[in-house]
DSSP file (Angstrom, degrees, kcal/mol; ACC not computed):
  #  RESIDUE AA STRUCTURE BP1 BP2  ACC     N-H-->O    O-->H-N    N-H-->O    O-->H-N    TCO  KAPPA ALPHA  PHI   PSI    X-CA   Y-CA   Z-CA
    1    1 A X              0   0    0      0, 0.0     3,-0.0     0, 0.0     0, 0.0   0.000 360.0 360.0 360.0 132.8    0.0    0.0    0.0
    2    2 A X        -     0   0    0      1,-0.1     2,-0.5     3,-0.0    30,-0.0  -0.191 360.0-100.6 -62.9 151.0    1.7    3.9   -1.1
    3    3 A X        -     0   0    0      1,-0.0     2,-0.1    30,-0.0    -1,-0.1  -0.767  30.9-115.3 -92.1 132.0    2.3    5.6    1.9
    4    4 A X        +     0   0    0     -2,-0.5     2,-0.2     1,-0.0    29,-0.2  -0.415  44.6 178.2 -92.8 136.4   -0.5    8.3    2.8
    5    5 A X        -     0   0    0     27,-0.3    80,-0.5    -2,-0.1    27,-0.5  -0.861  25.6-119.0-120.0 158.4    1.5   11.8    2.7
    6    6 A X        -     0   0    0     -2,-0.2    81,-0.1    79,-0.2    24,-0.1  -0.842  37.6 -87.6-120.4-168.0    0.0   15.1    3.3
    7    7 A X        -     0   0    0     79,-0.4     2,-0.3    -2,-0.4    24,-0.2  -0.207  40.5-169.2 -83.2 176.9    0.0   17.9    0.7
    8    8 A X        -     0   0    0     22,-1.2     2,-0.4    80,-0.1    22,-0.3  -0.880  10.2-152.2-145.1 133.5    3.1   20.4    0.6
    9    9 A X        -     0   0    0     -2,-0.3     2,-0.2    20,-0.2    20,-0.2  -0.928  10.6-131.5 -79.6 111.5    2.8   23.2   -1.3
   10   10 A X        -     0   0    0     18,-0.9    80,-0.2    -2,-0.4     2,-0.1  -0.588  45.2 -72.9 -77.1 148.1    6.1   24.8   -2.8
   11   11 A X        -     0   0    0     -2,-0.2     2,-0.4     1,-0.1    17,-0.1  -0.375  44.2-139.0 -75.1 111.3    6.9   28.6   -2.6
   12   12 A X        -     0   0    0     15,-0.1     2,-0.3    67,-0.1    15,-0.1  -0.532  23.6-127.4 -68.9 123.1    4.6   30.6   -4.9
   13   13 A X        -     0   0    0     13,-0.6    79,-0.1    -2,-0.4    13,-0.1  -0.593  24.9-100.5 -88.3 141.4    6.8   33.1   -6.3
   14   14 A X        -     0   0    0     -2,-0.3    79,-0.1     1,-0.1    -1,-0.1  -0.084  50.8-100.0 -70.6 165.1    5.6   37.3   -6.1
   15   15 A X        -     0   0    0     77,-0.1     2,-0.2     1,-0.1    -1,-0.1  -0.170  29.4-168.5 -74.6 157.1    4.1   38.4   -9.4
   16   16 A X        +     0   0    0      2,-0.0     2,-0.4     0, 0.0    -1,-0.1  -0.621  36.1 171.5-131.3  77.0    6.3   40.4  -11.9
   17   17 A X        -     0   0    0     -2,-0.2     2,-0.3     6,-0.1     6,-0.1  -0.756  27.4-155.9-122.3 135.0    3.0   41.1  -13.9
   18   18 A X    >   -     0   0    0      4,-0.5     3,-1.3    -2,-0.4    51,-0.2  -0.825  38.5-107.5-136.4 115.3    2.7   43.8  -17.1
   19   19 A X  T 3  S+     0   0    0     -2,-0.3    51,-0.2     1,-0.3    50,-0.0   0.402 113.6  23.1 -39.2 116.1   -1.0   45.3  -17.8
   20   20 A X  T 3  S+     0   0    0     49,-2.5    -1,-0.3     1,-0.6     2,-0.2   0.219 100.3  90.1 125.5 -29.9   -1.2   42.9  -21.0
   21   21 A X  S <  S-     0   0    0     -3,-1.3    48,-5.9     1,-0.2    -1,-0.6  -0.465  87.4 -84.7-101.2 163.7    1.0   40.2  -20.8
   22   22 A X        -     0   0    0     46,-0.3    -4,-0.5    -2,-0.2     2,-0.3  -0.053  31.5-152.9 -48.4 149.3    0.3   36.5  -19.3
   23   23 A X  E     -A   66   0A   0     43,-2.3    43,-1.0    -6,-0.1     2,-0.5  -0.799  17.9-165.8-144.0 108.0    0.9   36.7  -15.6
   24   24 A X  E     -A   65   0A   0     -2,-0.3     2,-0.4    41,-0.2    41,-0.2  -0.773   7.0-170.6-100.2 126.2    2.0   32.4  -14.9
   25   25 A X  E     -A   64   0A   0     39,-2.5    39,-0.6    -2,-0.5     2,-0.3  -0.978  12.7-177.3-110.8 144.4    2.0   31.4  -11.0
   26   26 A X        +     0   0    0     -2,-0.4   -13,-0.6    37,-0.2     2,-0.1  -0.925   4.7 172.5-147.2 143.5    3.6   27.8  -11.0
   27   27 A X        -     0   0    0     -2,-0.3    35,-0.8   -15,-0.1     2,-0.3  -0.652  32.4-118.6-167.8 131.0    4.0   25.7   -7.5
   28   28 A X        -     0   0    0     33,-0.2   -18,-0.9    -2,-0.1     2,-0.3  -0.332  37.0-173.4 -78.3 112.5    5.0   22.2   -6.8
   29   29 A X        +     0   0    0     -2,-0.3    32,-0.3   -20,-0.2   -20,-0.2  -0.684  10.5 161.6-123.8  93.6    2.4   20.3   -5.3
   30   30 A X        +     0   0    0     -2,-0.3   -22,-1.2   -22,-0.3     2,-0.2  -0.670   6.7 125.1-130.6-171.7    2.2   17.0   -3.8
   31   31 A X        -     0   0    0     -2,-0.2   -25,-0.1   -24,-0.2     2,-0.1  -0.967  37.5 -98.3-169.9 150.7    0.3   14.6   -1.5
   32   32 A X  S    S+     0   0    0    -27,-0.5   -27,-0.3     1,-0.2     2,-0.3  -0.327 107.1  45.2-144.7 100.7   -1.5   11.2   -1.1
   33   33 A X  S    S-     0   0    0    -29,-0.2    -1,-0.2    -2,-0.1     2,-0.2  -0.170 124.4 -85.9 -93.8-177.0   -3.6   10.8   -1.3
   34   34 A X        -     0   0    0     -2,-0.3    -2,-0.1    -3,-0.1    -4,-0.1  -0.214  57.5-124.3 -75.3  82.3   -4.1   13.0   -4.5
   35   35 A X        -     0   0    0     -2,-0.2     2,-0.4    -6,-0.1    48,-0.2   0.248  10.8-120.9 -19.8 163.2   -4.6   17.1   -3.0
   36   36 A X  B     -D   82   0B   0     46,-1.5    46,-1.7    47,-0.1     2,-0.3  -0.917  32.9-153.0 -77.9 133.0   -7.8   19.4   -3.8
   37   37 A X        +     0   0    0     -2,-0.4     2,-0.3    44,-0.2    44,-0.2  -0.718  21.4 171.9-102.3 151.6   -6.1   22.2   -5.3
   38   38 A X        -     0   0    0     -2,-0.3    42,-3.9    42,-0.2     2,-0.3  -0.717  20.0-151.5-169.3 141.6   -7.9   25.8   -5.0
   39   39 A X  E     -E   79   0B   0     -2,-0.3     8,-1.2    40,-0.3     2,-0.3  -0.831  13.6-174.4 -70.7 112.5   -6.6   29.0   -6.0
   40   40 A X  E     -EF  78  46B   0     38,-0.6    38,-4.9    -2,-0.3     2,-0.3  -0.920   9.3-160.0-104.2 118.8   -8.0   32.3   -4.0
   41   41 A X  E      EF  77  45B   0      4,-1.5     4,-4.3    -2,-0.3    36,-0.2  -0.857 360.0 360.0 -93.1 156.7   -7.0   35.9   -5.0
   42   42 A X              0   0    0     34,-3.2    35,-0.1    -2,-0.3     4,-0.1   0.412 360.0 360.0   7.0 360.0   -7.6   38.2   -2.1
   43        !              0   0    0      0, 0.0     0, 0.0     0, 0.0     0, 0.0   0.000 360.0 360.0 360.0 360.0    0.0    0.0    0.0
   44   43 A X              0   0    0      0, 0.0     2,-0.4     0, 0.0    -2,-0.3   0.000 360.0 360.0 360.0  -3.3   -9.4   35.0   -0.3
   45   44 A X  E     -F   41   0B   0     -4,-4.3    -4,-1.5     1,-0.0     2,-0.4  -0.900 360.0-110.4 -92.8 151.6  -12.3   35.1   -2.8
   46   45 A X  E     -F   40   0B   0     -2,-0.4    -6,-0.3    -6,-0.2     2,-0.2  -0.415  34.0-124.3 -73.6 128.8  -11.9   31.5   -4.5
   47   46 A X        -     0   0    0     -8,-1.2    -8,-0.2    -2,-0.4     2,-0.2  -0.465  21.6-156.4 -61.1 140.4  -10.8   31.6   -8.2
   48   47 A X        -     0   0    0     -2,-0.2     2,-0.4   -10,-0.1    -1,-0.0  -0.597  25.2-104.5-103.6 160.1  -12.5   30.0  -11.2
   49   48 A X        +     0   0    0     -2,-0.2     2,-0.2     5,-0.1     5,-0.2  -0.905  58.8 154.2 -83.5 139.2  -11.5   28.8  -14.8
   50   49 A X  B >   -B   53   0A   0      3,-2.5     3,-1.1    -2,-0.4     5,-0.0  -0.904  63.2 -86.8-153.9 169.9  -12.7   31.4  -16.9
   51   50 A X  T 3  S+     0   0    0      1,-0.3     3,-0.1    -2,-0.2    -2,-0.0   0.367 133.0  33.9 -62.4  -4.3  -11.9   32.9  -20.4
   52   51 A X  T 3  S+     0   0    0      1,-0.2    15,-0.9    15,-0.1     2,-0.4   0.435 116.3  55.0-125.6 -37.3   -9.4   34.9  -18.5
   53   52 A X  E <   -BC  50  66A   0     -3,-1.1    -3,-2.5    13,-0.2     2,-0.5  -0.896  62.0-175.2-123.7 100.7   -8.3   32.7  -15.9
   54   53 A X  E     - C   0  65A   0     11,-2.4    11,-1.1    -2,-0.4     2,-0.6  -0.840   1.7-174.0-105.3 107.0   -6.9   29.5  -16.7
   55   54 A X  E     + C   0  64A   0     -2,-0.5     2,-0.3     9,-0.2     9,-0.2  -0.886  10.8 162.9-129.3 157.0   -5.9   26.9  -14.0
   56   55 A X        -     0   0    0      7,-1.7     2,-0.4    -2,-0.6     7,-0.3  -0.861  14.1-173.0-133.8 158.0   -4.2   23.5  -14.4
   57   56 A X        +     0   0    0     -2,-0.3     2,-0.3     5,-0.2     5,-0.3  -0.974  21.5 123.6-166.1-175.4   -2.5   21.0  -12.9
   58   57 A X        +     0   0    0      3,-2.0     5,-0.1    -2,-0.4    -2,-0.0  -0.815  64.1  43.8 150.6 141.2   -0.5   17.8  -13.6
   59   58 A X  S    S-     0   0    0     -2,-0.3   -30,-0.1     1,-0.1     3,-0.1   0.963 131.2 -51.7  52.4  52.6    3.2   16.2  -13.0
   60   59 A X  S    S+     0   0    0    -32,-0.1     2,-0.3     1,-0.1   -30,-0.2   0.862 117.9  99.9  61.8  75.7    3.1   17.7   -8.7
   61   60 A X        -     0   0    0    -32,-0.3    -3,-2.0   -33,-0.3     2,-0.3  -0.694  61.6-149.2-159.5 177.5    2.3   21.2   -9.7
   62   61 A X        -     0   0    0    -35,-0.8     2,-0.5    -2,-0.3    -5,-0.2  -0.898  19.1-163.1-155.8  97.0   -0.6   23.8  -10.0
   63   62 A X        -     0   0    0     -7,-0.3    -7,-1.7    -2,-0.3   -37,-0.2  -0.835   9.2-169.4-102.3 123.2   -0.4   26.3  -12.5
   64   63 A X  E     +AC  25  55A   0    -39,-0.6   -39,-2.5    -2,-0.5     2,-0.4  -0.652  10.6 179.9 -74.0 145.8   -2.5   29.7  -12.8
   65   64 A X  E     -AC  24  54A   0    -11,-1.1   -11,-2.4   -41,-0.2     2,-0.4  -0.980  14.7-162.5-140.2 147.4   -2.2   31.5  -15.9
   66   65 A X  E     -AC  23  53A   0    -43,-1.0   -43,-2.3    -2,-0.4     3,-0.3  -0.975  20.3-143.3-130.1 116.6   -4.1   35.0  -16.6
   67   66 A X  S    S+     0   0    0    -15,-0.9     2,-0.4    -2,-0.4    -1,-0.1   0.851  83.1   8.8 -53.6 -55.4   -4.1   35.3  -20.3
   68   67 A X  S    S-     0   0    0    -16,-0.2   -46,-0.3   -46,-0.1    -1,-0.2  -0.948  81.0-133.8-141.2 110.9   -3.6   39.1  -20.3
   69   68 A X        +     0   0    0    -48,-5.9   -49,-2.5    -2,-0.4     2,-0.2  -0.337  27.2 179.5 -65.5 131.4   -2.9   40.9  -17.0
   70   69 A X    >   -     0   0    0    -51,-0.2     3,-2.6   -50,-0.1     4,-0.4  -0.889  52.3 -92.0-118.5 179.4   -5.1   44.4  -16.2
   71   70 A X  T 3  S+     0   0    0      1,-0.3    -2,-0.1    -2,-0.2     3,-0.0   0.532 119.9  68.9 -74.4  10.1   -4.9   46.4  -13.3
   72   71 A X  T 3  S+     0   0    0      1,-0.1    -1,-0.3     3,-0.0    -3,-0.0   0.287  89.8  70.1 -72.7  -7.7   -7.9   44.3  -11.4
   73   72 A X  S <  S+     0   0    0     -3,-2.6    -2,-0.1     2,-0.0    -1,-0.1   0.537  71.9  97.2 -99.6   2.4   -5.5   41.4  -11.2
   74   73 A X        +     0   0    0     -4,-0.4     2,-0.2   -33,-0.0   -33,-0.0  -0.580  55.0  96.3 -75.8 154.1   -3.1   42.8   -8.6
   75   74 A X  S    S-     0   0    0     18,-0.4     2,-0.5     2,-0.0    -2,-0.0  -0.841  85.6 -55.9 141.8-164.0   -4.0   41.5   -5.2
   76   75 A X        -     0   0    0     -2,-0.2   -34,-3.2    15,-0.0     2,-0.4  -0.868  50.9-160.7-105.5 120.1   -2.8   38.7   -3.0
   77   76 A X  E     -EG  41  92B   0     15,-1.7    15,-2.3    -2,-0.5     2,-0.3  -0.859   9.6-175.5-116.7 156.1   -3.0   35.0   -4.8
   78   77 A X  E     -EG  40  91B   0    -38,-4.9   -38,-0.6    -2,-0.4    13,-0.2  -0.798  13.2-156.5-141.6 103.2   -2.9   32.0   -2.7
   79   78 A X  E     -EG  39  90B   0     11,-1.5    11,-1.2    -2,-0.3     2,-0.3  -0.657  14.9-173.4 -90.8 145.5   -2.8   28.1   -3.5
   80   79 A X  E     - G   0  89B   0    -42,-3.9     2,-0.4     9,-0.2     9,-0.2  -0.997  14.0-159.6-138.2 147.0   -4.0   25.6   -1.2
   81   80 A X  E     - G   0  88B   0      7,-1.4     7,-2.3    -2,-0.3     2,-0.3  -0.910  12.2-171.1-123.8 136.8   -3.8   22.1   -1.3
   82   81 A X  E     +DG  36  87B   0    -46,-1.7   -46,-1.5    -2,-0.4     5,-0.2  -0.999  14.8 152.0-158.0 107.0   -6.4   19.8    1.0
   83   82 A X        -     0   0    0      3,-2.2     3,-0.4    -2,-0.3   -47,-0.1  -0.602  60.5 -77.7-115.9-163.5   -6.4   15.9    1.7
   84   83 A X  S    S+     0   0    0     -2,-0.2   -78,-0.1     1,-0.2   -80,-0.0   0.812 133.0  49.8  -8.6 -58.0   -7.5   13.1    4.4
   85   84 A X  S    S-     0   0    0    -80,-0.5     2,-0.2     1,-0.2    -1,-0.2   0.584 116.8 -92.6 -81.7  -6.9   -4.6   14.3    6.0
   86   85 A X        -     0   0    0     -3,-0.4    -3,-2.2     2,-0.0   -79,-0.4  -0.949  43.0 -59.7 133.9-150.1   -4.6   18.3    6.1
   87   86 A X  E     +G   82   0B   0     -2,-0.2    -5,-0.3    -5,-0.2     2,-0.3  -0.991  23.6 178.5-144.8 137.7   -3.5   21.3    4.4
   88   87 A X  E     +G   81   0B   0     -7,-2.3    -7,-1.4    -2,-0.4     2,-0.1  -0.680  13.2 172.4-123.3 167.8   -0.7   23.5    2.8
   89   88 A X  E     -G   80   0B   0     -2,-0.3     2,-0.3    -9,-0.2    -9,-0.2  -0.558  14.2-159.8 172.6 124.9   -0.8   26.6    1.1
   90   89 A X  E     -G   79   0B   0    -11,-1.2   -11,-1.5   -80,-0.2     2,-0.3  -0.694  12.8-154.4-100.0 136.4    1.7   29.4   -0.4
   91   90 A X  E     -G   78   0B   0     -2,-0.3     2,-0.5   -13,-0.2   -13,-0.2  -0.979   8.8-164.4-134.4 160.3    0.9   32.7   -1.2
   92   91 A X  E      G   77   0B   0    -15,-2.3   -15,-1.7    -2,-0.3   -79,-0.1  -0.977 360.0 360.0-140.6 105.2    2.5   35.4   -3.7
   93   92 A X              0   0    0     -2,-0.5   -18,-0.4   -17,-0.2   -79,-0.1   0.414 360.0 360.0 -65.6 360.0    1.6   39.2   -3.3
């Protein structure tokens, strides 16, 4: 039987974001069993949307915002949630 971890989170790094460009958050994430991953900017929970893209696959969980405006500044935060508890990094 795999041996039951719980998740870790990896250091979300702070945004370097310009009004226009992609703005990519990348963070290593594993667990087992298998986290919940969520996203929250400034604590309200993040969505996929035409604007806001989130993935994850091979231990990590990536946000991408297609084209940055000045409503996407704020505080993002991933948190990762199994059987066994919870991690989470944030990036200002």
């Amino acid at each position: 039987r795999p041996k039951t971890t719980k998740p870790f989170v990896g250091q979300l790094h702070p945004l370097d974001a310009v009004v226009g460009k992609p703005i990519v958050l990348e963070a290593k994430v594993t667990g087992n069993p298998q986290p919940k991953i969520e996203w929250f900017k400034n604590d309200n929970k993040l969505e996929s949307s035409p604007h806001v893209n989130l993935s994850e696959g091979d231990n990590k969980a990536v946000l991408t915002i297609e084209k940055a405006g000045l409503n996407d500044a704020g505080e993002y935060k991933l948190t990762a949630t199994n059987d066994l508890g919870e991690d989470s990094s944030s990036a200002p």
